[in-house]
C-alpha positions in Angstrom: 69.6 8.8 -5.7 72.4 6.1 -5.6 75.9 5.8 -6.4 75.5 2.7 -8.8 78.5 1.8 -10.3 81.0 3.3 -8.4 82.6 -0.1 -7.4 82.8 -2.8 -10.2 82.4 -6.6 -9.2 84.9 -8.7 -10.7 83.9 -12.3 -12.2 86.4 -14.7 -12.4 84.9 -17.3 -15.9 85.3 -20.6 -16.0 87.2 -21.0 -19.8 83.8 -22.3 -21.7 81.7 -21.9 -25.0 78.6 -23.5 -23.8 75.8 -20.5 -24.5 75.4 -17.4 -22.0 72.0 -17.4 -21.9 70.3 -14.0 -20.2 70.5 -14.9 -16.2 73.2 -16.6 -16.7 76.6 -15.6 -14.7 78.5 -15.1 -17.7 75.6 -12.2 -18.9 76.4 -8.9 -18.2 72.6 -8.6 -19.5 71.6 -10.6 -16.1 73.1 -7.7 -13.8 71.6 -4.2 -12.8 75.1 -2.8 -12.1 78.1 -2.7 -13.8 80.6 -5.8 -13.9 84.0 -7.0 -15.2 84.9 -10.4 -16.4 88.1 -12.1 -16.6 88.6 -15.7 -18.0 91.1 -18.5 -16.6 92.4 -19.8 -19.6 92.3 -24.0 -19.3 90.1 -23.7 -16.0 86.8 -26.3 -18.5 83.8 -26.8 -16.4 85.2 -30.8 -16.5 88.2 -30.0 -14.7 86.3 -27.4 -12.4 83.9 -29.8 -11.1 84.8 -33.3 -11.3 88.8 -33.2 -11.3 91.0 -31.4 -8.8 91.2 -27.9 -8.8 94.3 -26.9 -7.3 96.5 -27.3 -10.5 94.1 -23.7 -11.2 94.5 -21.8 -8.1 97.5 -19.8 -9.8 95.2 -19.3 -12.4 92.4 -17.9 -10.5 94.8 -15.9 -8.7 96.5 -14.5 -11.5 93.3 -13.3 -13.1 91.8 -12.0 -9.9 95.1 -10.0 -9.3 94.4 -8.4 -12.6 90.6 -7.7 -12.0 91.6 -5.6 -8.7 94.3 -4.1 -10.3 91.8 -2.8 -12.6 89.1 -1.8 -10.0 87.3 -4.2 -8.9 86.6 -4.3 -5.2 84.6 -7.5 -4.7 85.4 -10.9 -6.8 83.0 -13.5 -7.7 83.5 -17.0 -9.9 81.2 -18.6 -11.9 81.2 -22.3 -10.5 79.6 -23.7 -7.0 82.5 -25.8 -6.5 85.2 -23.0 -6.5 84.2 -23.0 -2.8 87.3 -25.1 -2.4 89.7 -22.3 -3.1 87.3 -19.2 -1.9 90.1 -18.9 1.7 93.2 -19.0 -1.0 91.3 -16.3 -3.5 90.3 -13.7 -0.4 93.9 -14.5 1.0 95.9 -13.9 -2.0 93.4 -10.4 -3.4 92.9 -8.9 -0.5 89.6 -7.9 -1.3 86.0 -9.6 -0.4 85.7 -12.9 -2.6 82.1 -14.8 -3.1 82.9 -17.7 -4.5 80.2 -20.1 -4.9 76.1 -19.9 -4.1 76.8 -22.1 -1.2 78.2 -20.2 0.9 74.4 -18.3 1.1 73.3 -21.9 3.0 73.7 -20.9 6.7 72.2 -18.0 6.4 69.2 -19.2 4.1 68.6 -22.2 6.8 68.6 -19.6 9.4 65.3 -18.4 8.0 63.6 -21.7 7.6 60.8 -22.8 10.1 62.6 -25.1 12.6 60.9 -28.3 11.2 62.3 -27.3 7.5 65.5 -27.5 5.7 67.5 -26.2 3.0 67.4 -28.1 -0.5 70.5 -28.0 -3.1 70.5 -28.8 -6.8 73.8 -28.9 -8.1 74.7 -30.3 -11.4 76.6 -33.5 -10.3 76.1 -34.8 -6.6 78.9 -37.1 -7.5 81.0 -34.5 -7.2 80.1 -32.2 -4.4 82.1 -33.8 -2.0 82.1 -33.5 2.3 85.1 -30.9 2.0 83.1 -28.3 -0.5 80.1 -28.2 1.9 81.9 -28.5 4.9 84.0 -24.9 3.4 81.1 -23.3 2.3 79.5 -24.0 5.9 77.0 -25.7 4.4 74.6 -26.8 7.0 74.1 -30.8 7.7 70.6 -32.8 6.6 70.4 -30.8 3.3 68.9 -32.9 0.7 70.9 -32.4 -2.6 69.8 -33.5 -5.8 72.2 -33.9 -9.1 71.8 -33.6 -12.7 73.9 -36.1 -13.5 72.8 -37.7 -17.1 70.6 -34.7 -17.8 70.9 -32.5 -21.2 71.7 -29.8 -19.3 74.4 -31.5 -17.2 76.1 -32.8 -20.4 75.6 -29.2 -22.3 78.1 -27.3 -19.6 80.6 -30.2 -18.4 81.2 -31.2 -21.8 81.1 -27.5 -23.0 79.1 -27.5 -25.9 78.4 -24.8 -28.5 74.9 -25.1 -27.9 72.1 -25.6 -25.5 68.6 -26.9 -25.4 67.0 -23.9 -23.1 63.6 -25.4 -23.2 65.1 -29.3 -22.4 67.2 -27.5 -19.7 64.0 -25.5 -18.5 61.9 -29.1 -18.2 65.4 -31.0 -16.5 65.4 -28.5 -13.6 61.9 -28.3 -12.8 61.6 -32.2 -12.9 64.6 -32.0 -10.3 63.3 -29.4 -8.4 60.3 -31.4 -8.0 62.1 -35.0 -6.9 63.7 -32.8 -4.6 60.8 -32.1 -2.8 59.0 -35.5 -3.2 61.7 -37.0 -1.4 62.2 -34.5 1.1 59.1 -33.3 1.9 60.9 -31.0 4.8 62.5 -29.0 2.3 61.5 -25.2 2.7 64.2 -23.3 0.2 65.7 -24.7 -2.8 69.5 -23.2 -3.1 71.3 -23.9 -6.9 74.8 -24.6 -6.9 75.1 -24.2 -10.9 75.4 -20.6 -11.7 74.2 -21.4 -15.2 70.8 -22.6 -13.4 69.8 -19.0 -13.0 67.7 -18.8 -15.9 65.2 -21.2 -14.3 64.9 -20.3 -10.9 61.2 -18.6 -11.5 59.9 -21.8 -13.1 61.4 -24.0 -10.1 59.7 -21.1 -7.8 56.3 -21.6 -9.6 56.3 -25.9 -9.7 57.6 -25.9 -6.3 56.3 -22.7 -4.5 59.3 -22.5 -2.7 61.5 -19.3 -2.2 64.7 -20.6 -4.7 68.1 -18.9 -4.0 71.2 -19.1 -6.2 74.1 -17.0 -7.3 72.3 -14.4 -8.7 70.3 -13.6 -5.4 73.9 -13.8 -3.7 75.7 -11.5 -5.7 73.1 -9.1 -5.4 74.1 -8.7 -1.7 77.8 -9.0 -2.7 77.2 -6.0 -4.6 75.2 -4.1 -2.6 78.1 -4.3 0.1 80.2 -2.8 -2.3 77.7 0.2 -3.0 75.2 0.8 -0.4 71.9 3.1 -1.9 72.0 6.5 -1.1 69.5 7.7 0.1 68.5 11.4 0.7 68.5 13.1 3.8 66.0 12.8 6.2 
């Protein structure tokens, strides 16, 4: 018995074409429960990540205000970097806002071993500056690694209409695994890319690590938002 459903979780889209493979954010294939999307129009995955994004907050705003308006009683976004405006969004909707899989980090490193410590893939370290860990609480002596000249990397920032999945499988496992060559002291891998969802068993089966990313987040989002019923004793 459960009341599945009877909140929606709004998804703010980035405004993109690349392919929404299953897993992916932008599925509503990847999610058990019902969820509603809402894109902001301009808001590329270029301008997200590597240029400034408060020319967008209206944006984001705008569209959020419409997805609550409509229902929704949690909000979500579909880019690890919107951590930079996750105060403004929760401000501005009134409502709980999850903005980016980094803000899972604290409490991932809380369940490390005290000798081990988180690992990040993101999908340009170029551009996941001091001020989006520092807002996402992000703890310090994570080792990130970036996908900066990969396939994959090129494939969403330049928004293509198409997308090497098996190239993008082989990218992330090779970066998974340089992540924990050169950190050996890595004990969770955490993936800032929503779109990196879709390969979070392989890295879990090259790396044998536990691999967390917005899909395992927004899973707890959402079961906030509708706690199981269970029967009576």
């Amino acid at each position: 018995m459960s009341n599945k459903g009877a909140d929606k979780l709004g998804i703010l889209m980035l405004d993109t074409r690349f392919p929404r493979i299953p897993g992916d954010i932008g599925n509503p294939q990847t999610w058990d429960f019902p969820v509603q999307y809402a894109v902001v129009p301009g808001a590329s995955p270029q301008a997200v990540v590597c240029d400034d994004t408060a020319p967008f907050v209206r944006a984001f705003v705008r569209e959020g205000q419409r997805l609550v308006a409509e229902g929704c009683t949690g909000i979500a976004t579909t880019c690890g970097f919107l951590a930079l405006i996750r105060p403004q969004l929760a401000q501005a909707l009134g409502v709980p806002v999850a903005a980016s899989a980094l803000e899972q980090a604290a409490q991932i490193q809380a369940t490390l071993a005290p000798d081990k410590n988180l690992g990040i893939i993101t999908i340009s370290k170029a551009s996941l500056s001091p001020s989006h860990l520092r807002v996402a609480a992000v703890p310090e002596d994570c080792a990130i690694v970036g996908m900066e000249g990969s396939d994959f990397a090129r494939s969403i920032l330049e928004n293509r209409a198409d997308l090497d999945v098996a190239r993008a499988r082989h990218e992330l496992v090779a970066a998974g695994q340089t992540l924990v060559e050169t950190a050996p002291q890595t004990g969770a891998i955490l993936l800032e890319c929503t779109n990196m969802v879709p390969y979070a068993a392989d890295l879990r089966r090259a790396t044998g690590l536990p691999v967390y990313s917005i899909y395992t987040y927004l899973n707890w989002f959402h079961q906030s938002l509708n706690p199981k019923v269970f029967p009576p004793g």
